[in-house]
C-alpha positions as CSV (number, residue, x, y, z in Angstrom):
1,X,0.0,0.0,0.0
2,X,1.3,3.7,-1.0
3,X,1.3,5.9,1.2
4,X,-1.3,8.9,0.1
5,X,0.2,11.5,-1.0
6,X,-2.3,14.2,-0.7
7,X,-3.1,13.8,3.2
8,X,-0.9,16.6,4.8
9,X,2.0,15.0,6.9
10,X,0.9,16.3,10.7
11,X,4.3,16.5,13.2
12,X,3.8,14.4,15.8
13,X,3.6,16.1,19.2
14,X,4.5,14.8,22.6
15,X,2.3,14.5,25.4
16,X,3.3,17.3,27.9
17,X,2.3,14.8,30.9
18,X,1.4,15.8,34.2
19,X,4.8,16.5,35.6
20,X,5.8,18.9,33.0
21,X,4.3,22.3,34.5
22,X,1.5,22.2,31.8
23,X,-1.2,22.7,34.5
24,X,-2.1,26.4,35.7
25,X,-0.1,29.2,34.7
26,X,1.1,31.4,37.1
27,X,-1.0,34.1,35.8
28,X,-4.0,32.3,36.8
29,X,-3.3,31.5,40.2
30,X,-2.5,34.8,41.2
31,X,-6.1,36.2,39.4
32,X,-7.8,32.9,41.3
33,X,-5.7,34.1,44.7
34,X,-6.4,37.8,44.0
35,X,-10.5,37.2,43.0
36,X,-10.5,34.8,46.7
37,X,-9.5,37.6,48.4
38,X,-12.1,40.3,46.6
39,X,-14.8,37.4,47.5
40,X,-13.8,37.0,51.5
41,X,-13.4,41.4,51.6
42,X,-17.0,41.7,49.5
43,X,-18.5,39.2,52.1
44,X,-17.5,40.3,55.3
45,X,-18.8,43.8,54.4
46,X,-21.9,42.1,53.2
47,X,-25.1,43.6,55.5
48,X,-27.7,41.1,56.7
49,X,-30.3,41.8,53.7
50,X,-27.6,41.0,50.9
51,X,-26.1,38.1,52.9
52,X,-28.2,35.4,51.1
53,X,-27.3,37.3,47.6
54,X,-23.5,37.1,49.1
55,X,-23.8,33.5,49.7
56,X,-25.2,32.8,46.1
57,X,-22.3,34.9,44.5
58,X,-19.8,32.7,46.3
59,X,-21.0,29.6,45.2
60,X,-21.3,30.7,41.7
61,X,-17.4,31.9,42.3
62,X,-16.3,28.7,43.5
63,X,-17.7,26.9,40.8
64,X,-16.2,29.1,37.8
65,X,-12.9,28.3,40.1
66,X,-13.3,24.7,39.9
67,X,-14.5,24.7,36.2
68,X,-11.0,26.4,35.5
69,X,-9.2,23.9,37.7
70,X,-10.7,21.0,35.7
71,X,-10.2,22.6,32.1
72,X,-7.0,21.3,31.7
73,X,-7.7,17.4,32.6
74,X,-10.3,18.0,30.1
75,X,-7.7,19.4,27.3
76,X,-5.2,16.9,28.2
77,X,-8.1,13.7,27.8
78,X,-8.7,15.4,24.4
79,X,-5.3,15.9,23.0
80,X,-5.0,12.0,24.4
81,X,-8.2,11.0,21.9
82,X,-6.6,13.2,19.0
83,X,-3.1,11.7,19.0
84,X,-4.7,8.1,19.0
85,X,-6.9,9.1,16.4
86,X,-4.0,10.0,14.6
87,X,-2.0,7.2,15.2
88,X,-4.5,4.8,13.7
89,X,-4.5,6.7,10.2
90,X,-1.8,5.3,7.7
C-alpha cells in the first residue's frame, strides 16, 4: 500500500504529561488568589439583607474556580483522543 500523498504530513507532538508544569499558569493562580480575596473582603462587608445574595455569588465563584481547575484534565483527555486518532490513520 502507498502511502497517500495528498493527506498533509501532521508533526507528531509529545504528550506534555502531568509533571511537566503544563497545568495552571502562574497568571492564573494569582487572578484565582487575588479574585479569593475580593470574595472574603466583599463578604465580610456584606449587611444582613444582601447576605443570602452574598452567599449565592460565592458559590457561583467557587464553581467558575473549579471549572477552571478541571479545564485542563479536560484538554489533556482530548489531546489523548486526538493523538490516538492520529496514530491509527496510515
Amino acid at each position: 500500500m502507498q502511502p497517500n500523498h495528498w493527506r498533509p504530513v501532521r508533526a507528531h507532538l509529545h504528550d506534555p504529561g502531568p509533571g511537566s508544569g503544563a497545568g495552571l499558569s502562574r497568571g492564573v493562580i494569582a487572578l484565582l488568589v487575588v479574585a479569593i480575596v475580593a470574595v472574603v473582603m466583599g463578604f465580610c462587608c456584606l449587611t444582613e439583607g444582601l447576605f443570602e445574595i452574598g452567599l449565592i455569588a460565592t458559590g457561583v465563584f467557587i464553581a467558575i474556580g473549579a471549572r477552571i481547575c478541571q479545564a485542563r484534565e479536560q484538554h489533556q483527555a482530548l489531546y489523548r483522543l486526538l493523538q490516538q486518532i492520529d496514530e491509527r490513520q496510515p
